[in-house]
MIMIZA-357664 format. One record per atom (N, C-alpha, C, O): x, y, z negated; residue number from 1. Coordinates in steps of 0.001 Angstrom, whole numbers. Layout:
residues N
[[X; Y; Z]; NUM]
...
end
This chain:
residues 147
[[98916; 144721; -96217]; 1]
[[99309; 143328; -96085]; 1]
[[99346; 142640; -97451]; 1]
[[98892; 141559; -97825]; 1]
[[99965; 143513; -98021]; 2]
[[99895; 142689; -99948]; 2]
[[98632; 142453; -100108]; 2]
[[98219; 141293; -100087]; 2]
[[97664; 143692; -100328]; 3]
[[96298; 143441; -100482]; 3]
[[95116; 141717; -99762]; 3]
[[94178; 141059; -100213]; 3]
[[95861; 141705; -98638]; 4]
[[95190; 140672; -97794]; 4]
[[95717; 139221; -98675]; 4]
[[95192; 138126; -98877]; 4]
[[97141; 139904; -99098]; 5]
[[97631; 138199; -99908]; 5]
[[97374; 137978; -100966]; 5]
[[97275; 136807; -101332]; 5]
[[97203; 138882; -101709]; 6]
[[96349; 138778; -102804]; 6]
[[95204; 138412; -102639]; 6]
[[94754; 137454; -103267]; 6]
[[94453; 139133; -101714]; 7]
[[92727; 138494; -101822]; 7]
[[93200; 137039; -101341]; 7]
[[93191; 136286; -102315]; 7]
[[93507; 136552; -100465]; 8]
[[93550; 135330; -100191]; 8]
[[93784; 133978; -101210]; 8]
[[93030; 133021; -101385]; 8]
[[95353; 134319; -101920]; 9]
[[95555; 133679; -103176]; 9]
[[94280; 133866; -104103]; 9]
[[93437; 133017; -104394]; 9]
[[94324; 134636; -104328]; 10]
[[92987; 134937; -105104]; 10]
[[91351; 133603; -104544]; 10]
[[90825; 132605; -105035]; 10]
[[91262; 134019; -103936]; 11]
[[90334; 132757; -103008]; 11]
[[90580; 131676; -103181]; 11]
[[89782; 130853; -103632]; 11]
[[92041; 131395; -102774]; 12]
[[92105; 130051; -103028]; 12]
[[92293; 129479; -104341]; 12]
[[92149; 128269; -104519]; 12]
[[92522; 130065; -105028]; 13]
[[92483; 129964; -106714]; 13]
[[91092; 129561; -106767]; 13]
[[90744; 128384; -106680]; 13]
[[90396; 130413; -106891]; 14]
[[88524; 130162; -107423]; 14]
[[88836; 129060; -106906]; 14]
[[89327; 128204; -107642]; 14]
[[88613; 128749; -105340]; 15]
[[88088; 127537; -104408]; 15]
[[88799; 126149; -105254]; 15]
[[88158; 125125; -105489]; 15]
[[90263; 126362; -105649]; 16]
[[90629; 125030; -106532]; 16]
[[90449; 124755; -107433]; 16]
[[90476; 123560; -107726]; 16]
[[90099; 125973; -108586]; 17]
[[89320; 126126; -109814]; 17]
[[87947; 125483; -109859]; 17]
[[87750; 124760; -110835]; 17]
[[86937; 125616; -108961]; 18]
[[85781; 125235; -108390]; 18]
[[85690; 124156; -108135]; 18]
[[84645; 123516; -108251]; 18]
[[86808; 123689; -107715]; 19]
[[86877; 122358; -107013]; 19]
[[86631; 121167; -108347]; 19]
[[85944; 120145; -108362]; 19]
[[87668; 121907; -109612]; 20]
[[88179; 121413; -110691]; 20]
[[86794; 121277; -111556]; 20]
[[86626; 120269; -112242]; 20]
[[86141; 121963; -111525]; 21]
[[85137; 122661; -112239]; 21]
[[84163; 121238; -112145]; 21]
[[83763; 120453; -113005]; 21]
[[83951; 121335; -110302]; 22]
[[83379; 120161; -110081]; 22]
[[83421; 119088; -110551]; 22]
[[82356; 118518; -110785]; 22]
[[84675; 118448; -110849]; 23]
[[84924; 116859; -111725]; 23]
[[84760; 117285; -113151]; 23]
[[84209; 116383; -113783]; 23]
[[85053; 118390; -113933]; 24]
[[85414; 118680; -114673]; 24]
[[83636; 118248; -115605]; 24]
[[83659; 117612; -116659]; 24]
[[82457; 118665; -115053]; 25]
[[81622; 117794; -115323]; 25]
[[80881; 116959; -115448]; 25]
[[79683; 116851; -115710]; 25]
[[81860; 116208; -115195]; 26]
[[81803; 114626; -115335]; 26]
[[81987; 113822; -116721]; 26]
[[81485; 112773; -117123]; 26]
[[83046; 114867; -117382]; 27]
[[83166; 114494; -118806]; 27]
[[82061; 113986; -119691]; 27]
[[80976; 114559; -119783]; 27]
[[82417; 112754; -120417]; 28]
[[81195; 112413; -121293]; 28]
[[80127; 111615; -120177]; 28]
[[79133; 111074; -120661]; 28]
[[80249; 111580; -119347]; 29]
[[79271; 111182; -117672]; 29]
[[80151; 109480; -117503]; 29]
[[81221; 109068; -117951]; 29]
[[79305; 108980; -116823]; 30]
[[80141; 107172; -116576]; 30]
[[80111; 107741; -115223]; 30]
[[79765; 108863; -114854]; 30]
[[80702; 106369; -114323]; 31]
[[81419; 106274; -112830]; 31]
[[80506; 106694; -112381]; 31]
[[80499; 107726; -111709]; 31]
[[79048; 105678; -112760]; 32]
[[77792; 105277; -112019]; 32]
[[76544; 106330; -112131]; 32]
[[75436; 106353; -111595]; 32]
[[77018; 106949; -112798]; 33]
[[76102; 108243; -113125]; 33]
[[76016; 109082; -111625]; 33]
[[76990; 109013; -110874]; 33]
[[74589; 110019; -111154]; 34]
[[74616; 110727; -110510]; 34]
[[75073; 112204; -110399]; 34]
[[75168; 112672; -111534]; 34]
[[75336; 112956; -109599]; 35]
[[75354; 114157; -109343]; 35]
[[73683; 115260; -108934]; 35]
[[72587; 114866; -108536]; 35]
[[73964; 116093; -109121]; 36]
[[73117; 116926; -108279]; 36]
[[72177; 116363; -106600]; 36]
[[71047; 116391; -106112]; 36]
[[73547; 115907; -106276]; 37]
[[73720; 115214; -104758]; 37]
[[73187; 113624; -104616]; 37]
[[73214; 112996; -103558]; 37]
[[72679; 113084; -105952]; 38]
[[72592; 112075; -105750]; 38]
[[74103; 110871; -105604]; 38]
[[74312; 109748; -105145]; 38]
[[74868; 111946; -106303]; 39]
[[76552; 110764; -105647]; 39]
[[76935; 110306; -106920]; 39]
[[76873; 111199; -107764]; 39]
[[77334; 109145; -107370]; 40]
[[78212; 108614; -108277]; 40]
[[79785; 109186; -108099]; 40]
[[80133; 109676; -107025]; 40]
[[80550; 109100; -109050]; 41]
[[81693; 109947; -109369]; 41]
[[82408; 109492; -107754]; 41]
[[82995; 110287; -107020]; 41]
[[82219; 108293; -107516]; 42]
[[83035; 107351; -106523]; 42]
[[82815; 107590; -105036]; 42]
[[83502; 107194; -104094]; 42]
[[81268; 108612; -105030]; 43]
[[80876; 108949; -103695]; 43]
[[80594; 110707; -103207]; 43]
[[79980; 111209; -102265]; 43]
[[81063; 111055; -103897]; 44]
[[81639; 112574; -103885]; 44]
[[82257; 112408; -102854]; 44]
[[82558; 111237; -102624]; 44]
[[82660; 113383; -101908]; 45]
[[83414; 113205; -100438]; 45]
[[84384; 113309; -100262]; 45]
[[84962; 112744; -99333]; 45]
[[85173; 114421; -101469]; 46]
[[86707; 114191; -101917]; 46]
[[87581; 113069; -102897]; 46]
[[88718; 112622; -103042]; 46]
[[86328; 112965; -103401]; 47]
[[86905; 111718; -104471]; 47]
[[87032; 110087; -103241]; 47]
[[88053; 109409; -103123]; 47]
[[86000; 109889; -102668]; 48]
[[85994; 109068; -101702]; 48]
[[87014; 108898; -100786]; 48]
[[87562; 107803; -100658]; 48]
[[87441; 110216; -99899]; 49]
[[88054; 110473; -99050]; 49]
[[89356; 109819; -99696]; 49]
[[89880; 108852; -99143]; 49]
[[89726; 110205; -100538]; 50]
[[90999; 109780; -101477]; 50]
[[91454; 108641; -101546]; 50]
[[92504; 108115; -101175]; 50]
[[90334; 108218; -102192]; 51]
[[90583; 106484; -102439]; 51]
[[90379; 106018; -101309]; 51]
[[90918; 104915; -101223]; 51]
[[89751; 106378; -100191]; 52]
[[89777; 105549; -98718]; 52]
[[91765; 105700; -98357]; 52]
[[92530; 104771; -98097]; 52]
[[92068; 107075; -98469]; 53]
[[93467; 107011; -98180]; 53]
[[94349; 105982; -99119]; 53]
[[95167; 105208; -98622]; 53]
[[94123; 106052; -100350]; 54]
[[95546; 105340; -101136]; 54]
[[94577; 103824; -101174]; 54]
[[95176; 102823; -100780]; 54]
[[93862; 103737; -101399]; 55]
[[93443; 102060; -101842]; 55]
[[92864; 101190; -100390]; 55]
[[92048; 101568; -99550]; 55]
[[93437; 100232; -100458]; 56]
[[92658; 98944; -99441]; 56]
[[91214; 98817; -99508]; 56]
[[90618; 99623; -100222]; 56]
[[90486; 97835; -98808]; 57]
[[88994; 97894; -99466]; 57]
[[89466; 97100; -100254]; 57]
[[89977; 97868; -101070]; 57]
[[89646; 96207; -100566]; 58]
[[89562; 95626; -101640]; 58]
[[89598; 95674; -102957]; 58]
[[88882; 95144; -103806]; 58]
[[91060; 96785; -103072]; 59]
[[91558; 97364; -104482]; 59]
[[90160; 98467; -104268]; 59]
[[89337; 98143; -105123]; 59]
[[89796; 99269; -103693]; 60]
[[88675; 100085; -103567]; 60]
[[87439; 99330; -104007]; 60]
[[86657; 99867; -104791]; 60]
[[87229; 98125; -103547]; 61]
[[85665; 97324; -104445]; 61]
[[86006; 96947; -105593]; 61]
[[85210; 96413; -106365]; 61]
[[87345; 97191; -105892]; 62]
[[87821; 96556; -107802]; 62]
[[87528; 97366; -108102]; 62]
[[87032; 97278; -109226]; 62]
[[87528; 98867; -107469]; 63]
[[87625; 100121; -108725]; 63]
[[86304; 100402; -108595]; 63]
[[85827; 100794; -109660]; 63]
[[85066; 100321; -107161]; 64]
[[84280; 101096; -107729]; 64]
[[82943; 100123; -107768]; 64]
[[81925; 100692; -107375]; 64]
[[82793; 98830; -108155]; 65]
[[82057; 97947; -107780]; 65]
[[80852; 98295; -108781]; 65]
[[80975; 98511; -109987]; 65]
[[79835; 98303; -108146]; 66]
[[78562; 98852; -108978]; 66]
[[78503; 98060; -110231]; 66]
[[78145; 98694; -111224]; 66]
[[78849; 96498; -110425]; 67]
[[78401; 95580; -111405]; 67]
[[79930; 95779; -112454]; 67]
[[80060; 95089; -113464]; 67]
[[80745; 96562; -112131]; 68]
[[81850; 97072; -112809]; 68]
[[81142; 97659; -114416]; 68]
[[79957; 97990; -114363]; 68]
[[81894; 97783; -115855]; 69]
[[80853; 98017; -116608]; 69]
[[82547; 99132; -117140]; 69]
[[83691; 98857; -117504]; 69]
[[81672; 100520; -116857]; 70]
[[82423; 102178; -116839]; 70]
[[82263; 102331; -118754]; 70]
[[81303; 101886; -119385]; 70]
[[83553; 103117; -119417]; 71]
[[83515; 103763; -120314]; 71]
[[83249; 104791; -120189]; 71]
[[83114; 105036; -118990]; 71]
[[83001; 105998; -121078]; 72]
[[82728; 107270; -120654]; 72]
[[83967; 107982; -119819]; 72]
[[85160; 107721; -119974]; 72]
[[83496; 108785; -119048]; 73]
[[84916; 109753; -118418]; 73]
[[85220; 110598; -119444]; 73]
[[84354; 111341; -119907]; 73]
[[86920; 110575; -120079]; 74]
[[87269; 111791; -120367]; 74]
[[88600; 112395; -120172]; 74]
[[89562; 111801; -119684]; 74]
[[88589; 113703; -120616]; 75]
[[89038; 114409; -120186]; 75]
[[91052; 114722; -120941]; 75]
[[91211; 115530; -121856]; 75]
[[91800; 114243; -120571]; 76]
[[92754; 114138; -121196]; 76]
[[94077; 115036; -120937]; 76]
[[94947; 114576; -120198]; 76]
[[94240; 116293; -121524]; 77]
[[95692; 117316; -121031]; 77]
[[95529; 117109; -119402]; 77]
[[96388; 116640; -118656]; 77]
[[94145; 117600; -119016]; 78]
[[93825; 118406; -117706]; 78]
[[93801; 117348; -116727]; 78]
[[93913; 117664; -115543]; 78]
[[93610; 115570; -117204]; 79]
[[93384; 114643; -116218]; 79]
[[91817; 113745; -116553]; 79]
[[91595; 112940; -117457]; 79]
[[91135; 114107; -115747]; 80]
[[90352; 113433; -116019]; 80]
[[90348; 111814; -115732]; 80]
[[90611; 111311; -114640]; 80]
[[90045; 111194; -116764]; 81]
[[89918; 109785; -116862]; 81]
[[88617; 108902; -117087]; 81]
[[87737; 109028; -117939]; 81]
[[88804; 107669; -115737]; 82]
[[88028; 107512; -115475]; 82]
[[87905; 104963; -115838]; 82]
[[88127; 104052; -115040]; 82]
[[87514; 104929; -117205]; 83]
[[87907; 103930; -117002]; 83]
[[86877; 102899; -116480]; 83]
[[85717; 103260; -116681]; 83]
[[87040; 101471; -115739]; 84]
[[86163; 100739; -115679]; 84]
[[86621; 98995; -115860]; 84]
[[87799; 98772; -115583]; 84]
[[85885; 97930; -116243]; 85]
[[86561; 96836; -116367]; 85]
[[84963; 95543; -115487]; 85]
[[84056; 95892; -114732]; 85]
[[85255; 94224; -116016]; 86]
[[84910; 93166; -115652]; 86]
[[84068; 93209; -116379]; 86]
[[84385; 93191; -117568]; 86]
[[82728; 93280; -116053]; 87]
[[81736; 92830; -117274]; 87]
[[81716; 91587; -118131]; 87]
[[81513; 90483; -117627]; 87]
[[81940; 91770; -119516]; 88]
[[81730; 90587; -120757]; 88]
[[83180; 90627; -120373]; 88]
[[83398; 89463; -120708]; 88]
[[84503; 91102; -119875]; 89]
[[85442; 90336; -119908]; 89]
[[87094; 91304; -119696]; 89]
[[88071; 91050; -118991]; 89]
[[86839; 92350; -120566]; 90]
[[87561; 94092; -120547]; 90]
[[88863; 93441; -120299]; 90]
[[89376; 93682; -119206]; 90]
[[89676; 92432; -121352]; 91]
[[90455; 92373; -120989]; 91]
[[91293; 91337; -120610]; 91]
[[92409; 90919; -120918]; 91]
[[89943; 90914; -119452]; 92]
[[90918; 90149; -118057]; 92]
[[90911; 90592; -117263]; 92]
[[91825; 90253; -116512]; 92]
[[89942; 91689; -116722]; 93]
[[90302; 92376; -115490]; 93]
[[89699; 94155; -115851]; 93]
[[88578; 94660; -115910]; 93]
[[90860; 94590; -116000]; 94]
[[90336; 96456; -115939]; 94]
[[90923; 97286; -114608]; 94]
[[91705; 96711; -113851]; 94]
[[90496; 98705; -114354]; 95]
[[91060; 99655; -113585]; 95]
[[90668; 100477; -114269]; 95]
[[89710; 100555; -115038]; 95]
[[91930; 101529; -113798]; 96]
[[91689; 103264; -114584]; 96]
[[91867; 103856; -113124]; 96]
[[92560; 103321; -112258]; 96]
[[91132; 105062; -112962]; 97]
[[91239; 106404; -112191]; 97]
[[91604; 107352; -112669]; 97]
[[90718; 107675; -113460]; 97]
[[92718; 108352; -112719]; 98]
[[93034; 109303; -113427]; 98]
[[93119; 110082; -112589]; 98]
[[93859; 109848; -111634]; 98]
[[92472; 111130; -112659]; 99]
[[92657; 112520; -111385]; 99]
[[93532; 113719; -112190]; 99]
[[93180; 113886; -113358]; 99]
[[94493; 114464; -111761]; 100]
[[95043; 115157; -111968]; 100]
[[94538; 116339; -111510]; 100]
[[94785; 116583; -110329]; 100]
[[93718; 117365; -112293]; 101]
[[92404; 118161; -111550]; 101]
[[93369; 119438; -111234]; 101]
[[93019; 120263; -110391]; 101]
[[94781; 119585; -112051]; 102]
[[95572; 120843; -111865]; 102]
[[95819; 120994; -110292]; 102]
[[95632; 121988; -109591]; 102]
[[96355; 119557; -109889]; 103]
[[97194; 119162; -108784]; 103]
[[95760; 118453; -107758]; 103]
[[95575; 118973; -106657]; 103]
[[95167; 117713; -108040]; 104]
[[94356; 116732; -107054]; 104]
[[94786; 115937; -107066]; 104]
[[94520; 115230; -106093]; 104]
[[95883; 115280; -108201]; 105]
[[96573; 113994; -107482]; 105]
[[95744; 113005; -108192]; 105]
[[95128; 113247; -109229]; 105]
[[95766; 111799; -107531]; 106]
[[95117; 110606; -107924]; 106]
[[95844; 109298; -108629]; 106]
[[96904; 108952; -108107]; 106]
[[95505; 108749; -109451]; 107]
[[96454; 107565; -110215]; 107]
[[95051; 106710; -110078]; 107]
[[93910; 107146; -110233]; 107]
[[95485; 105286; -109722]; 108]
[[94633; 104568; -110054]; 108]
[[95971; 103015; -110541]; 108]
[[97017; 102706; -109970]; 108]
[[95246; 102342; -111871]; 109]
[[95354; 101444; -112158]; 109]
[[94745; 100128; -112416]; 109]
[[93604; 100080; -112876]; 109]
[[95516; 98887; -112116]; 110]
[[94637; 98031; -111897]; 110]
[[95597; 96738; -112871]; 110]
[[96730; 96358; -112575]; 110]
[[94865; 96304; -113923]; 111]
[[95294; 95456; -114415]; 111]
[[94387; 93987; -114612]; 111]
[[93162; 93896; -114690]; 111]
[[95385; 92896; -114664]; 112]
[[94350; 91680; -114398]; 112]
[[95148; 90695; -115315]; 112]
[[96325; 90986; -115527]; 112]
[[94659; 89613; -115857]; 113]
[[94830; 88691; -116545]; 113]
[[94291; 87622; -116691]; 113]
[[93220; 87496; -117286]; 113]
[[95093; 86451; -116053]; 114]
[[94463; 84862; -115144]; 114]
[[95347; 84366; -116196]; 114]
[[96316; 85082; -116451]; 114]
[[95220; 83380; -116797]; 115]
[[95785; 82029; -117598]; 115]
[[96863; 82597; -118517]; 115]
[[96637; 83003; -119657]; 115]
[[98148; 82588; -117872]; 116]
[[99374; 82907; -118317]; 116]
[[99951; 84295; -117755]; 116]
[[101081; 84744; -117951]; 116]
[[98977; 84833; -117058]; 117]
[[99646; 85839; -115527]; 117]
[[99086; 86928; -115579]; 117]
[[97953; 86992; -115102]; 117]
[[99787; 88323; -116264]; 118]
[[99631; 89013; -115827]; 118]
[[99931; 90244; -114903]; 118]
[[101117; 90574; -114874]; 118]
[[99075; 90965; -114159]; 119]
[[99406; 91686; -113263]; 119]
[[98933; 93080; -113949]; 119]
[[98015; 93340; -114728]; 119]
[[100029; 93936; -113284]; 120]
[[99801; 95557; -113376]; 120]
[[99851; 96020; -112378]; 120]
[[100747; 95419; -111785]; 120]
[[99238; 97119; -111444]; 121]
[[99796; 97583; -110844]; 121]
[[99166; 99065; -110556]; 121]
[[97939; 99154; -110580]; 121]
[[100086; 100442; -110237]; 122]
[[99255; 101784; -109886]; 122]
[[99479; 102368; -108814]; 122]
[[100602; 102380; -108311]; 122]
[[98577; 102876; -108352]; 123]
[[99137; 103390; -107152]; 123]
[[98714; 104705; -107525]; 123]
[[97806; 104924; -108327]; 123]
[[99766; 106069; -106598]; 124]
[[99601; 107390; -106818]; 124]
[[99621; 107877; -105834]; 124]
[[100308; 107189; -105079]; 124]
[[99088; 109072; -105163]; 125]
[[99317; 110089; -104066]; 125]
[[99931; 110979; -104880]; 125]
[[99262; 112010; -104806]; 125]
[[100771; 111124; -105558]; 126]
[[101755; 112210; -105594]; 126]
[[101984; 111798; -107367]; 126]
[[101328; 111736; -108406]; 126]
[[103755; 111528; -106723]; 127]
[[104019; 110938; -108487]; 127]
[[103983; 109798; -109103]; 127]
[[103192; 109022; -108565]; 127]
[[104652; 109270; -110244]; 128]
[[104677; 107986; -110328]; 128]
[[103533; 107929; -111924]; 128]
[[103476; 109007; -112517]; 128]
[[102827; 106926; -112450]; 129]
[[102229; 106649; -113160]; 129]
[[102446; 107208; -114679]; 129]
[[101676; 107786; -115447]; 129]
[[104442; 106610; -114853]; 130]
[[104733; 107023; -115944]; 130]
[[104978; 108589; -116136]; 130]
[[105618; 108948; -117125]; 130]
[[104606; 109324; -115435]; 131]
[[104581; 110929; -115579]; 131]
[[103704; 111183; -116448]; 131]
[[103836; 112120; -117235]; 131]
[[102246; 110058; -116438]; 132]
[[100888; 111015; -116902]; 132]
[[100995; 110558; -118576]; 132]
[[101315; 109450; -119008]; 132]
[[100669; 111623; -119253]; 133]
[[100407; 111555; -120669]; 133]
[[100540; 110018; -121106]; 133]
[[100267; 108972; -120518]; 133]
[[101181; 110356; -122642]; 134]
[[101353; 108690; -123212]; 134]
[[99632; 108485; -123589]; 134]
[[99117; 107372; -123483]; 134]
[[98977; 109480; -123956]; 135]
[[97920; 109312; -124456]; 135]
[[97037; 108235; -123205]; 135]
[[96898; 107084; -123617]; 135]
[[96673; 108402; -122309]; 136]
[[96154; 108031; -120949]; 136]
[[97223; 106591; -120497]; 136]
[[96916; 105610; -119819]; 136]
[[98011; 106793; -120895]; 137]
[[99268; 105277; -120567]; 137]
[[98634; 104146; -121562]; 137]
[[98401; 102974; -121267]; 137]
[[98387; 104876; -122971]; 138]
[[98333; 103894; -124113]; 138]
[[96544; 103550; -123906]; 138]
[[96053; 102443; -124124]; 138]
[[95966; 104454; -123563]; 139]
[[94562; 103799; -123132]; 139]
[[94190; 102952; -121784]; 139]
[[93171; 102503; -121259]; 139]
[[95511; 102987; -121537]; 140]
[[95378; 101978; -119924]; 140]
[[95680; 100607; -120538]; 140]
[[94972; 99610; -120395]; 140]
[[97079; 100696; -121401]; 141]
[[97220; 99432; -121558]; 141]
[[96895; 98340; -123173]; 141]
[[97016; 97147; -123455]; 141]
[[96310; 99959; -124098]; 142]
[[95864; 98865; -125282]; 142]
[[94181; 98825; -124882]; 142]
[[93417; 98242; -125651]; 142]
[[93739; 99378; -123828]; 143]
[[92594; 98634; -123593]; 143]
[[92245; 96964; -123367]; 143]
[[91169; 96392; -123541]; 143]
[[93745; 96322; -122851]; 144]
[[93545; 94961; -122819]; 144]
[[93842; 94270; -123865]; 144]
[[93105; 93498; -124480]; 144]
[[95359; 94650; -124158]; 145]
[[95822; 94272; -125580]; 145]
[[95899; 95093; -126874]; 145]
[[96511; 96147; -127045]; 145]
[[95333; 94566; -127541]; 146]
[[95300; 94982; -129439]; 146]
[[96897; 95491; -129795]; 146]
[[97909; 94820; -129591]; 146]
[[96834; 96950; -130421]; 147]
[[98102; 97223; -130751]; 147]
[[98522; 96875; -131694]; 147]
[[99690; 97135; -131983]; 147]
end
């Protein structure tokens, strides 16, 4: 019986390792870039599946809108980061994707800036925003404003 739980844990280790492995080269890669599969980071079936659960369409066409203009993905204390903004116009309207590849959890942020008004806002499947690295916090938000 030990033996069976071990192989099993064991399995499922690789299988989430694998899983990890999968985003994991993406690094240095933009949103819009392909896969093997022909998929942009955004149409992978788990990455998709995801954002169909936590985001509206709408917040979903902010984050993955083809005419969106992507920085490189990287890779930050085991979250991969994924930034994208408004073309000609970074900082009036950006979003970040941050995947938590340990866990699977997803952060997405969405920041916007109209006249006098700005908006923040993140949504998470597991966890609140300010958990993830200052490093990944401070590239969310001095991407709009100059430190």
């Amino acid at each position: 019986m030990r033996l069976a739980s071990f192989i099993a844990l064991f399995l499922l280790s690789l299988h989430a390792e694998g899983a990890s492995l999968g985003l994991k080269s993406w690094v240095g890669k933009y949103s819009h870039d392909t896969d093997t599969n022909g998929h942009t980071l955004f149409q992978i079936p788990e990455v998709r599946a995801a954002l169909n659960r936590l985001l509206t369409k709408e917040d979903l066409k902010r984050l993955t809108d083809p005419d969106s203009v992507g920085s490189q993905i990287s890779l930050i204390q085991g979250f991969l980061v994924v930034p994208q903004c408004m073309p000609h116009c970074c900082p009036c309207e950006h979003a970040m994707l941050v995947i938590d590849l340990s866990r699977s959890a997803f952060h997405i942020g969405f920041y916007k800036h109209e006249s006098k008004k700005v908006t923040v806002e993140w949504i998470s499947s597991e966890g609140e925003f300010q958990a993830l690295p200052k490093e990944i916090q401070d590239e969310f938000y001095y991407g709009h404003n100059p430190k």
